[in-house]
Backbone as CSV, one residue per row, in Angstrom:
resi,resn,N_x,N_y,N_z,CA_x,CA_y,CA_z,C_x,C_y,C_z
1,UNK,26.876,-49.887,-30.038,25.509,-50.276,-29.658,25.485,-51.779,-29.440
2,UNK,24.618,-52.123,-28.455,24.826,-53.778,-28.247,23.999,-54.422,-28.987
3,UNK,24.314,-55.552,-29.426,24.099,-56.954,-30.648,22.142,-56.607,-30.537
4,UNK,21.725,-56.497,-29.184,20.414,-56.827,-29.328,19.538,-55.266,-29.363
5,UNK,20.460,-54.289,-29.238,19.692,-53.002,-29.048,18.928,-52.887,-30.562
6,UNK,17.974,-52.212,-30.071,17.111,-51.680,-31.596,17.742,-50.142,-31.308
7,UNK,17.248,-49.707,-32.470,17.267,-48.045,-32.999,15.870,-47.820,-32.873
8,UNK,15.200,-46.720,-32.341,13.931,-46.000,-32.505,13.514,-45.910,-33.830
9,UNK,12.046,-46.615,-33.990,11.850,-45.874,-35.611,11.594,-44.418,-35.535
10,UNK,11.647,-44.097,-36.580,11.426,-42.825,-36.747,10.353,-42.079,-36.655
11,UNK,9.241,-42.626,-36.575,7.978,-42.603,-36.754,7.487,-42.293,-35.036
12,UNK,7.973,-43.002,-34.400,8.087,-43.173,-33.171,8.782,-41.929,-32.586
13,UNK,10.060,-41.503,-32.724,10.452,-40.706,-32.653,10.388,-39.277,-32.890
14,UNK,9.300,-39.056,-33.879,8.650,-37.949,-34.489,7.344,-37.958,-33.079
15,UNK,6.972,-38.948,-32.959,5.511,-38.968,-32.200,5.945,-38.184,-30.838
16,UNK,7.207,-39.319,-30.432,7.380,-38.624,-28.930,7.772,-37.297,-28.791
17,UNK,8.430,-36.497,-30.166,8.602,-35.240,-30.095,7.418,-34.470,-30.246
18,UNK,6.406,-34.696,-31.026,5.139,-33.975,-31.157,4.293,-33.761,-29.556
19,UNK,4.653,-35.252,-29.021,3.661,-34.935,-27.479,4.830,-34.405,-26.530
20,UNK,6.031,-33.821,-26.471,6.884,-33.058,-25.774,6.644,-31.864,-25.729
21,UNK,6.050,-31.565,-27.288,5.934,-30.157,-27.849,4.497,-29.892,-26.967
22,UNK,3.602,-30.886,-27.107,2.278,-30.600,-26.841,2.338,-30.205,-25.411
23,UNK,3.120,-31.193,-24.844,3.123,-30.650,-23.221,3.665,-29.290,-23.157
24,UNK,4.629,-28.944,-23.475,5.422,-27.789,-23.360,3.947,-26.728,-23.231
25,UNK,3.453,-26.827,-24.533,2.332,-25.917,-24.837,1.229,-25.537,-23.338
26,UNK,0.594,-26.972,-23.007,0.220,-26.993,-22.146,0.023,-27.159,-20.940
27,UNK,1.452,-27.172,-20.518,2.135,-26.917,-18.884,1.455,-25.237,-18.570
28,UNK,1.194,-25.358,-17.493,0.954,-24.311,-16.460,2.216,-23.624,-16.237
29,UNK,2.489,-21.863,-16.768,3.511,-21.204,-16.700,3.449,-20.556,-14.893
30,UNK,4.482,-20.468,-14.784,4.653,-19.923,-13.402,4.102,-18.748,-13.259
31,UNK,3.887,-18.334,-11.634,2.835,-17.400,-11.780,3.911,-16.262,-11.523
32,UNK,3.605,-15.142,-12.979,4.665,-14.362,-13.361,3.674,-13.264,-13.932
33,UNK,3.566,-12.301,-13.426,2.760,-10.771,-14.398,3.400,-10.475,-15.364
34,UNK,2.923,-10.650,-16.775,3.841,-10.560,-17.816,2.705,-10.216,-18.880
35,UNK,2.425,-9.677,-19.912,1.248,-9.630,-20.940,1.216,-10.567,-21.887
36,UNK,2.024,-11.474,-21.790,1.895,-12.798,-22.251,1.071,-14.017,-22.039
37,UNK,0.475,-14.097,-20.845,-0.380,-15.183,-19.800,-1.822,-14.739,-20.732
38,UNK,-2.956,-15.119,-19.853,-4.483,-15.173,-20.436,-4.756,-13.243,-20.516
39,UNK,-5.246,-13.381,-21.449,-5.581,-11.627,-21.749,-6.722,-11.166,-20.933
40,UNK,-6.576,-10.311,-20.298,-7.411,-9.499,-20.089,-8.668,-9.562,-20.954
41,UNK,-9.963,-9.359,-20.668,-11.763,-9.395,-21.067,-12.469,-7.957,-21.097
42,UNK,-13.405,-7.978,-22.197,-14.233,-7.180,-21.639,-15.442,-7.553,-22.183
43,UNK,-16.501,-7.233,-21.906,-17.562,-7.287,-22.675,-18.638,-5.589,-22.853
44,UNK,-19.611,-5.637,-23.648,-19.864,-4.211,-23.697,-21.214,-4.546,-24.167
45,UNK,-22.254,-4.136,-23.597,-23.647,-3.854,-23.709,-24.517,-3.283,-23.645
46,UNK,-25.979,-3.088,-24.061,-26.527,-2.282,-23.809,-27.497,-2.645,-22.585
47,UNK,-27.876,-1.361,-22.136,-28.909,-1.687,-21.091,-29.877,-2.434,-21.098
48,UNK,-30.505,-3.208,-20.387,-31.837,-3.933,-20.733,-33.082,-3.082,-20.955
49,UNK,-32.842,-1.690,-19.739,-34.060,-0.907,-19.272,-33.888,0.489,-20.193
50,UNK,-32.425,0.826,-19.788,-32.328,2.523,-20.184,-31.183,2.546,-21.054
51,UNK,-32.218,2.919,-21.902,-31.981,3.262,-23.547,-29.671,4.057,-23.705
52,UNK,-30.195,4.887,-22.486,-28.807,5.543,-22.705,-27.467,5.260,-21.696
53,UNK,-27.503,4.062,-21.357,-26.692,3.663,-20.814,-25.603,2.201,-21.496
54,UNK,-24.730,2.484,-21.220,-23.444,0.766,-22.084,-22.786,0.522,-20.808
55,UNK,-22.907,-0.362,-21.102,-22.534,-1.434,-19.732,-21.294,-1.791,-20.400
56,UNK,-20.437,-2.009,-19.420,-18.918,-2.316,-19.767,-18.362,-3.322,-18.378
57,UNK,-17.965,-4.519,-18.526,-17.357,-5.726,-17.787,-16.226,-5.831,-17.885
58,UNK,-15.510,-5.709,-17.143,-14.006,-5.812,-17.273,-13.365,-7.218,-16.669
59,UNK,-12.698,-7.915,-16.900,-12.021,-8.705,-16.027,-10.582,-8.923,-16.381
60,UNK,-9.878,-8.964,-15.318,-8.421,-9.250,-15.563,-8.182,-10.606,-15.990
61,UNK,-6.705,-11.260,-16.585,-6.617,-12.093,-17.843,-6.036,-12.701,-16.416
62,UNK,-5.197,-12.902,-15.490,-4.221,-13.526,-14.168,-4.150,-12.675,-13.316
63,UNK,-4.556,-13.294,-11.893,-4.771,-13.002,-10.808,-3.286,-12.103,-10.403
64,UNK,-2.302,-12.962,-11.243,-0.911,-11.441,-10.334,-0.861,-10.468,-11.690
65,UNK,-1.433,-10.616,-12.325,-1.492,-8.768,-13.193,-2.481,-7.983,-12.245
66,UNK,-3.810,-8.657,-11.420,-4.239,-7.856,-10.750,-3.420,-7.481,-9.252
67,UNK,-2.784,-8.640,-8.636,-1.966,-7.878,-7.690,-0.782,-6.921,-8.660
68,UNK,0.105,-7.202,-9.315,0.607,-6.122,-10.002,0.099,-4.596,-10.651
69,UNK,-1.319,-4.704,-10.537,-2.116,-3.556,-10.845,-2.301,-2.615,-9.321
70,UNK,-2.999,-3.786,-8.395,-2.633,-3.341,-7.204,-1.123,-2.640,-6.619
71,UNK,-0.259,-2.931,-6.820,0.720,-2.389,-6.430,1.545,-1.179,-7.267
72,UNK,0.956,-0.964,-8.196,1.178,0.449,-8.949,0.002,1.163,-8.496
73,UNK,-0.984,0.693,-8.081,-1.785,1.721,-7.215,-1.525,2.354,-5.689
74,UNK,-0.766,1.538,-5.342,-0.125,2.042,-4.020,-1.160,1.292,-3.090
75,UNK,-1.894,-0.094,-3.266,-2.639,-0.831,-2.797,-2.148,-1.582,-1.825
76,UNK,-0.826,-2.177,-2.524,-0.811,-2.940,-1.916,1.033,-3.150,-1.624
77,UNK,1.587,-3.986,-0.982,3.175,-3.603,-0.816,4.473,-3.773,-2.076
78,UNK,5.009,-3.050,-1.982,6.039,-3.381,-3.492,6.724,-4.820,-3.258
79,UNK,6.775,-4.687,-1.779,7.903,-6.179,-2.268,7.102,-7.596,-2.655
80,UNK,5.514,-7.589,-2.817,4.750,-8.174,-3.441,5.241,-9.079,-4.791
81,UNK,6.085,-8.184,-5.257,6.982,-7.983,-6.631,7.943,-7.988,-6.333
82,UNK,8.778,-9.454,-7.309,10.399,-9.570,-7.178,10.684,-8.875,-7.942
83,UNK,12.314,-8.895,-8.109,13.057,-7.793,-8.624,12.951,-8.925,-10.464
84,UNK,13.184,-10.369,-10.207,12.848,-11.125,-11.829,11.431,-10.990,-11.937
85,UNK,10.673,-10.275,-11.641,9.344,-10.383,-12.027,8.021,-10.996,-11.324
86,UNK,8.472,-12.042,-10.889,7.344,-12.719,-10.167,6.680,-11.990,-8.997
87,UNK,5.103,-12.290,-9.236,4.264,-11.866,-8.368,3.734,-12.815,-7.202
88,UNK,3.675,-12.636,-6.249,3.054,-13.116,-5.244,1.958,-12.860,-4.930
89,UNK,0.672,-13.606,-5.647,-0.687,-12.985,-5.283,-1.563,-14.072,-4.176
90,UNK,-2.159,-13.275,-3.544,-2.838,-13.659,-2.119,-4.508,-13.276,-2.455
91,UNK,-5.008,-14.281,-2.215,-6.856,-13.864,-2.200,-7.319,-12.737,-1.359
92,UNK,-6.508,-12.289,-0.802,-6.986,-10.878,-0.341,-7.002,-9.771,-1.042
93,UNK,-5.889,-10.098,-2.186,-5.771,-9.003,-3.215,-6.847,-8.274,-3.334
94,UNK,-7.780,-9.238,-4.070,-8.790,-8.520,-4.885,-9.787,-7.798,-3.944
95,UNK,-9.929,-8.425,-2.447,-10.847,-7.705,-1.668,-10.030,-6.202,-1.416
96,UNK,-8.878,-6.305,-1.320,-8.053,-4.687,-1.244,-8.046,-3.487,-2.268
97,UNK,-8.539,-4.082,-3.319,-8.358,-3.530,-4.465,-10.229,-3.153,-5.047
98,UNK,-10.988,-4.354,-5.192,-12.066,-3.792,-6.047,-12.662,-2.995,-5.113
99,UNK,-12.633,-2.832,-3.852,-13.586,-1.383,-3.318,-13.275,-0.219,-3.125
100,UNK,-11.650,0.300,-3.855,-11.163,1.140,-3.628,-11.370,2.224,-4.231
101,UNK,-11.138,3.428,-3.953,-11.314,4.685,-5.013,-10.681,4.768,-6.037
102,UNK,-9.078,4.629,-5.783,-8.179,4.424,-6.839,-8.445,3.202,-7.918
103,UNK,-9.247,2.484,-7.596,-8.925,1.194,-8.933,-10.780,1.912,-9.227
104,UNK,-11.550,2.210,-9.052,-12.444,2.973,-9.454,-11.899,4.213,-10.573
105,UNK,-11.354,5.197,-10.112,-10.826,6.385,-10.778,-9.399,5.797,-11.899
106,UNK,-8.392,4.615,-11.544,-7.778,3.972,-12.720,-9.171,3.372,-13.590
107,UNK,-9.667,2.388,-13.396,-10.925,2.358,-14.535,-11.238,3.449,-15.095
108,UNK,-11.923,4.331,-14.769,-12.835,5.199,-15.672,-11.732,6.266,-16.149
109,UNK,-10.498,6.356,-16.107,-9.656,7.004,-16.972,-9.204,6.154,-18.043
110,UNK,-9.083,4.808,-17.785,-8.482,3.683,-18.864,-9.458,3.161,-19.510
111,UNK,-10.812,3.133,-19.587,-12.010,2.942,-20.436,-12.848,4.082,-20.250
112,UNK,-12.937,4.480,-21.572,-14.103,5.339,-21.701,-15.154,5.052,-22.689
113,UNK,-15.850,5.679,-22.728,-17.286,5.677,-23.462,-17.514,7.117,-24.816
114,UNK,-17.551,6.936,-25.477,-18.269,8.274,-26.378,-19.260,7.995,-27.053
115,UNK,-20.189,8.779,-27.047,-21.526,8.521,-27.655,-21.993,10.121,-28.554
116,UNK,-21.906,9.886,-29.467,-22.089,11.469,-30.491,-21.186,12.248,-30.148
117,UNK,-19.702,11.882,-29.885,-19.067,13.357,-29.801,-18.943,13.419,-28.456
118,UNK,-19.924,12.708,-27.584,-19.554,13.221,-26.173,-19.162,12.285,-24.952
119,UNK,-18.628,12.479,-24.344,-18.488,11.520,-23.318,-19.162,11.065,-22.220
120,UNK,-19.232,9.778,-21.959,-20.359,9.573,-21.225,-20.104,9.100,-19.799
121,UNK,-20.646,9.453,-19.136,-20.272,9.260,-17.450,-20.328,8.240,-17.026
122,UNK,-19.798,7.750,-16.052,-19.051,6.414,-15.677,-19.357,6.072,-14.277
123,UNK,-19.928,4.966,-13.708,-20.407,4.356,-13.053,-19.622,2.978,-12.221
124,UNK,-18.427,2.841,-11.043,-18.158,1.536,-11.037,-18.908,1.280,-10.376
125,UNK,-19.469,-0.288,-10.305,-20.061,-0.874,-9.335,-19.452,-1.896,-8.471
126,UNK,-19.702,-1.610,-7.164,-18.580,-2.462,-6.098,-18.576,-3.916,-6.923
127,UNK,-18.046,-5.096,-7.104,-17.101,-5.999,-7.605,-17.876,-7.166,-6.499
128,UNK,-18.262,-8.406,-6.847,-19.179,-9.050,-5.968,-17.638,-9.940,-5.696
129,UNK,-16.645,-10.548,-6.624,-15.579,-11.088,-6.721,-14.916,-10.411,-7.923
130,UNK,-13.852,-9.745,-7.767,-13.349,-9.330,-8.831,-12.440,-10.397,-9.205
131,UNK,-11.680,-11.178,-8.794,-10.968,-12.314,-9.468,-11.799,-13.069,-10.370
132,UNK,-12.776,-13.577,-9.859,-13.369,-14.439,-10.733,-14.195,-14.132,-11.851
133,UNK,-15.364,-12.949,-11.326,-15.985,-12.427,-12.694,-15.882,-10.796,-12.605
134,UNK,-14.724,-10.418,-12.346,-14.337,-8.992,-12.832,-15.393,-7.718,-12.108
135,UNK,-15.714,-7.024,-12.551,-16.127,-5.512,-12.571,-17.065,-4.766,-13.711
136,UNK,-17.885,-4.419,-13.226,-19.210,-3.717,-14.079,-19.140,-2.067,-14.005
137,UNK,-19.160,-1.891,-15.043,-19.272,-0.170,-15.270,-20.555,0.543,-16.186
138,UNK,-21.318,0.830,-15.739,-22.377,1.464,-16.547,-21.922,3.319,-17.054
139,UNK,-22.231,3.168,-18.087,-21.553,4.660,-18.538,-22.847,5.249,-18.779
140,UNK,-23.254,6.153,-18.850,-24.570,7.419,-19.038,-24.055,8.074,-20.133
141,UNK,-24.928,7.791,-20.997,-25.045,8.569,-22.254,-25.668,10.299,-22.814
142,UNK,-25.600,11.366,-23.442,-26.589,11.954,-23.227,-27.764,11.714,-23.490
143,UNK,-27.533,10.735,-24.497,-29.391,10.524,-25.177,-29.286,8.861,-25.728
144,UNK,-30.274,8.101,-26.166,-30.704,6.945,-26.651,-28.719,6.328,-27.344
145,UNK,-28.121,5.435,-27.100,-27.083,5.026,-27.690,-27.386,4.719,-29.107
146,UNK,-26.384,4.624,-30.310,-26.721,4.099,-31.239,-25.107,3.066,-31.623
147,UNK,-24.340,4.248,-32.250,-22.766,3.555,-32.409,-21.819,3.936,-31.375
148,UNK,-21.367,3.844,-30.510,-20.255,4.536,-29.294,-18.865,3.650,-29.560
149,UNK,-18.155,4.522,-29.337,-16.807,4.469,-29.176,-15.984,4.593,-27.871
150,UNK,-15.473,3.251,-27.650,-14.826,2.535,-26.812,-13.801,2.320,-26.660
151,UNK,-13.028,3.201,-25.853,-11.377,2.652,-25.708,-10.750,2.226,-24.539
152,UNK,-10.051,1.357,-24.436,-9.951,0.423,-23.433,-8.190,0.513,-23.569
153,UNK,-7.558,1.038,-22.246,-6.105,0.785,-22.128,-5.933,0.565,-20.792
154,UNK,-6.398,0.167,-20.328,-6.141,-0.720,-18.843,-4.828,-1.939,-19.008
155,UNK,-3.744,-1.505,-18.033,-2.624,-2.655,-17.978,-1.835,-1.955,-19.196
156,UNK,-2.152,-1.539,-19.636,-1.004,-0.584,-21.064,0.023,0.086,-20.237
157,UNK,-0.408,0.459,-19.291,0.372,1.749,-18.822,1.693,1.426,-18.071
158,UNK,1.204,-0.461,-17.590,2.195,-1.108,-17.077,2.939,-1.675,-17.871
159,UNK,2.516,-2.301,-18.824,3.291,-2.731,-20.231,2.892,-2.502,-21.651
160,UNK,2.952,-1.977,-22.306,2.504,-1.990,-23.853,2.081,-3.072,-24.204
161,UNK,2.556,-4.280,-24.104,2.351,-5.119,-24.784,0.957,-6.079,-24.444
162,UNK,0.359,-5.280,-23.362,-0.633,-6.301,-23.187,-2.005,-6.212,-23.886
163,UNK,-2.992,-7.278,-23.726,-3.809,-6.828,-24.951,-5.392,-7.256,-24.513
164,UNK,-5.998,-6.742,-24.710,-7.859,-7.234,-24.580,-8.320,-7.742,-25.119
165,UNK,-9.294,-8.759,-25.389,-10.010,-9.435,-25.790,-11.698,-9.148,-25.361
166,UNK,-12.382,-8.458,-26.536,-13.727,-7.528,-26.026,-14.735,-8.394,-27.059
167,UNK,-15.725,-8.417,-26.762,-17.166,-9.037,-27.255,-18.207,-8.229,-27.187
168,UNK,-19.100,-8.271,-28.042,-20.008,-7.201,-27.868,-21.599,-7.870,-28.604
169,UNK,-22.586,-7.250,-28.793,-23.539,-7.863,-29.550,-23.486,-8.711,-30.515
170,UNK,-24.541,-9.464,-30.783,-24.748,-10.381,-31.967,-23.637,-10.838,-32.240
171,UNK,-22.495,-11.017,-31.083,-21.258,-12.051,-31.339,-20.284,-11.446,-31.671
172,UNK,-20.187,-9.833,-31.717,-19.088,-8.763,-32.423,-18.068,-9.033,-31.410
173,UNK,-16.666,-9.227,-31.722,-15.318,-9.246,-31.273,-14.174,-8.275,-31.808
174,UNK,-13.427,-7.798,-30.965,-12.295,-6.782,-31.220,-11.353,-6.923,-29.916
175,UNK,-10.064,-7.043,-30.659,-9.091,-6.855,-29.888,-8.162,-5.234,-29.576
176,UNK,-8.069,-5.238,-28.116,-7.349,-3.639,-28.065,-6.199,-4.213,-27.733
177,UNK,-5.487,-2.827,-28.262,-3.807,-3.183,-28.105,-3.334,-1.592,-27.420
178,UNK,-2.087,-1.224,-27.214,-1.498,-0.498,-27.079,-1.477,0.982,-28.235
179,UNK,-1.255,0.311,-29.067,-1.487,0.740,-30.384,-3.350,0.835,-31.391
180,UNK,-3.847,0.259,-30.624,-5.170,0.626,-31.307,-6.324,0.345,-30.022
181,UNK,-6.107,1.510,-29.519,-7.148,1.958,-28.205,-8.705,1.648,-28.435
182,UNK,-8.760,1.868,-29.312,-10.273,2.328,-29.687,-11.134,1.307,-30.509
183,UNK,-12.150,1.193,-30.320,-12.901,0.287,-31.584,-14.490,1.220,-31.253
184,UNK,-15.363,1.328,-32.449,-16.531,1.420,-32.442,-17.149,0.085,-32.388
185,UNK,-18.634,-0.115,-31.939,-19.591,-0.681,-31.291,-21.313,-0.679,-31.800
186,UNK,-21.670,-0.924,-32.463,-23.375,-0.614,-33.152,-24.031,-1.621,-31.532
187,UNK,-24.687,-0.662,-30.848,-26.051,-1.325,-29.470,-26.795,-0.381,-30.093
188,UNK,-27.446,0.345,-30.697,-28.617,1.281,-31.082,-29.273,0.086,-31.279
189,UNK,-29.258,-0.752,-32.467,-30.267,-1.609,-33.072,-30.269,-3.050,-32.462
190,UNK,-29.097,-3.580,-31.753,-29.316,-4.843,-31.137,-29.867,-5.164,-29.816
191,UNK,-30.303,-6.038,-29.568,-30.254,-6.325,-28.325,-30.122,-6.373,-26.804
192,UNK,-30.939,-5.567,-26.281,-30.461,-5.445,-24.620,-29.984,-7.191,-24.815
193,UNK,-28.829,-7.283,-23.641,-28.579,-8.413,-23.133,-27.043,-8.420,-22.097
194,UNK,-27.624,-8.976,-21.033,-26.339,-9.585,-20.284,-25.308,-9.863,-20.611
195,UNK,-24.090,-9.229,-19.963,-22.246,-9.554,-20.530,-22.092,-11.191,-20.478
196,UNK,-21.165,-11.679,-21.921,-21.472,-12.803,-21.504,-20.104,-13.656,-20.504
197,UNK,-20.040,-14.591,-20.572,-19.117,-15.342,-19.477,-17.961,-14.619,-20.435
198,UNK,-17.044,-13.976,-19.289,-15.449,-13.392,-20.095,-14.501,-14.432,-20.296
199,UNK,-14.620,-14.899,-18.922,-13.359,-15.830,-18.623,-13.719,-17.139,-20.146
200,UNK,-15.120,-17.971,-19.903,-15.236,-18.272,-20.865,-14.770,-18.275,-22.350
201,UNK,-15.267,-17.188,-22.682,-15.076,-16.505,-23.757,-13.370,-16.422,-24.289
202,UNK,-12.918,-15.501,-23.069,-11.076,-16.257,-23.269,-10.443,-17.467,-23.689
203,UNK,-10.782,-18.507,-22.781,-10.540,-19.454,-22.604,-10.655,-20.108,-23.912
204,UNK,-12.189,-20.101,-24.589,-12.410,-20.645,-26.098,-11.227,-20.298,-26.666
205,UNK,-10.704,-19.257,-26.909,-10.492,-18.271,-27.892,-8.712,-18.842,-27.619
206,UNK,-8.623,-19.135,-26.525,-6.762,-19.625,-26.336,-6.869,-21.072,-26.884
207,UNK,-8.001,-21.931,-26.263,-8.116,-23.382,-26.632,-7.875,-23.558,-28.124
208,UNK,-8.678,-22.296,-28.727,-8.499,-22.840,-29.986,-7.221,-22.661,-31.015
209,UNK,-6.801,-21.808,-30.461,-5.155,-21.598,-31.073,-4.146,-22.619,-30.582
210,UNK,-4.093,-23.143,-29.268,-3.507,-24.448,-28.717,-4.153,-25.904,-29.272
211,UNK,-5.370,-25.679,-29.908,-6.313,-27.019,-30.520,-5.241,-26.913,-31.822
212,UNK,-5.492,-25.978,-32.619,-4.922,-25.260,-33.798,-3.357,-26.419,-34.430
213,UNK,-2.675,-26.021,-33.227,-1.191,-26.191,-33.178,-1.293,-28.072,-33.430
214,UNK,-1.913,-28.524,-32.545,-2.410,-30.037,-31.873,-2.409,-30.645,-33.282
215,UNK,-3.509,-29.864,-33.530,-3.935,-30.972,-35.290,-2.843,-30.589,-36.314
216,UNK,-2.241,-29.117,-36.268,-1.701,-29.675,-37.846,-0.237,-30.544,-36.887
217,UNK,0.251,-30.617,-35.554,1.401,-31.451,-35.765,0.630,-32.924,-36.123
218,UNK,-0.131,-33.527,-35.518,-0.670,-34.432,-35.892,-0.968,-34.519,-37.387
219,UNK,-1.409,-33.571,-38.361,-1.309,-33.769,-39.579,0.005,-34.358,-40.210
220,UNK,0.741,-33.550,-39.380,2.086,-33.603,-40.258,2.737,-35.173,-39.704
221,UNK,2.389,-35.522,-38.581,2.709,-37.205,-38.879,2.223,-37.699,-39.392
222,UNK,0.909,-37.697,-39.761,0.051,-38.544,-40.390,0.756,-38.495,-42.155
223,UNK,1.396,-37.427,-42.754,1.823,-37.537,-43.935,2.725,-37.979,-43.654
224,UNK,3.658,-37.773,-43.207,5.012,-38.690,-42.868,4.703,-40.016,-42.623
225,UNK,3.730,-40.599,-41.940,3.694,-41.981,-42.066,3.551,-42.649,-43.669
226,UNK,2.105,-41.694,-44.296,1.844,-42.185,-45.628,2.937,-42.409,-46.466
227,UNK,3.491,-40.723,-45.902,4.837,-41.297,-47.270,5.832,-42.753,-47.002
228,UNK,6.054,-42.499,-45.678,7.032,-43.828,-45.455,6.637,-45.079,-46.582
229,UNK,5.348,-45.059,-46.015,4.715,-46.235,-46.602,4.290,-46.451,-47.504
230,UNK,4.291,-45.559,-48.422,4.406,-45.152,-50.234,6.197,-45.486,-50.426
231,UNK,6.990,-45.305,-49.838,8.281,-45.142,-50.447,8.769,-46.882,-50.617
232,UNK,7.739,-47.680,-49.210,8.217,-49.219,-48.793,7.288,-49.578,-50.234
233,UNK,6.392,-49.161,-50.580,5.309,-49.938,-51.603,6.395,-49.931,-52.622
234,UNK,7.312,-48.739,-53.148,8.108,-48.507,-54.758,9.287,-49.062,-54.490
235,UNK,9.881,-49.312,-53.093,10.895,-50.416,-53.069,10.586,-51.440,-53.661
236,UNK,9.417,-52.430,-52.915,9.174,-53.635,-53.446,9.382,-53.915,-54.792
């Protein structure tokens, strides 16, 4: 090493690894259909007007899980899809896809509705933008809703591993998996009200696990400095 070089403190060196890490975290992953990227949404409500109807919002988590959804529907072309995975999605996608019969009839087999035992009929409504704020499904109940049961496996069928992120009244949250299809729902006693922002709602919900990570590395320099500087005080 030359006469005048310094050595990195350590302190320093801890820092620049913490904001390497941080970037890593929050670099933009390539656009790849994988059940790893932003999860899939739903939200679930009751009617404003009629008593026996649950409204159900769907939105996809990345624009190439929906061309990849598209192309297991026979929507759209296979070679869309490389052979490593990557998707090639085009803003036409979604106009090819949300007015179709098939992504109508895949919905209402991959979410359903039960209300007392019975199942309740299913409603898509054409998609104003399905990329951006997803898809509305009103289900018909036989009579007044109270607790219904909701199972949601949309994108399962392409991978197991992918997963939902659902919201429901007075702030109720549940995640579906592969493994646990189903969640019950209480709209009898709450609130008519509007699905709320999905994408939103996602978005919080990733920020805060990436916020999460942020502070305790930052914690953990912040003790490493103290101690340094506890260890220089018991030298003296």
């Amino acid at each position: 090493m030359p006469p005048h070089a310094h050595r990195p403190r350590r302190g320093a060196t801890i820092a620049l690894a913490l904001s390497a890490f941080a970037a890593t975290l929050l670099a933009p992953a390539p656009a790849q259909a994988h059940p790893f990227g932003d999860p899939q949404t739903i939200a679930i409500a009751a009617d404003a007007v009629r008593p026996e109807v649950v409204r159900v919002r769907w939105k996809v988590g990345g624009v190439d899980d929906l061309t990849l959804l598209g192309v297991s529907l026979g929507l759209l072309p296979q070679d869309r899809v490389m052979l490593d995975g990557a998707v090639f999605y085009e803003a036409s996608d979604a106009a090819a896809i949300g007015p179709s019969t098939e992504f109508s009839a895949y919905l209402l087999k991959r979410i359903t509705v039960v209300s007392g035992d019975q199942a309740c009929a299913g409603t898509v409504a054409a998609p104003a933008d399905l990329a951006r704020t997803g898809v509305t499904i009103d289900y018909t109940c036989a009579g007044p809703v109270g607790t219904v049961a909701v199972a949601v496996r949309t994108l399962t069928d392409l991978n197991p591993a992918y997963r939902t992120l659902a919201t429901g009244p007075g702030g109720a949250r549940a995640v579906y998996a592969s493994d646990q299809a189903s969640h019950d729902w209480v709209l009898g006693d709450a609130p008519a009200q509007d699905a709320p922002d999905l994408g939103r709602s996602a978005a919080v919900q990733i920020a805060a696990v990436v916020g999460g990570v942020l502070v305790a590395a930052v914690a953990a320099l912040m003790v490493w400095r103290w101690s340094g500087r506890r260890r220089r005080r018991v030298a003296r």
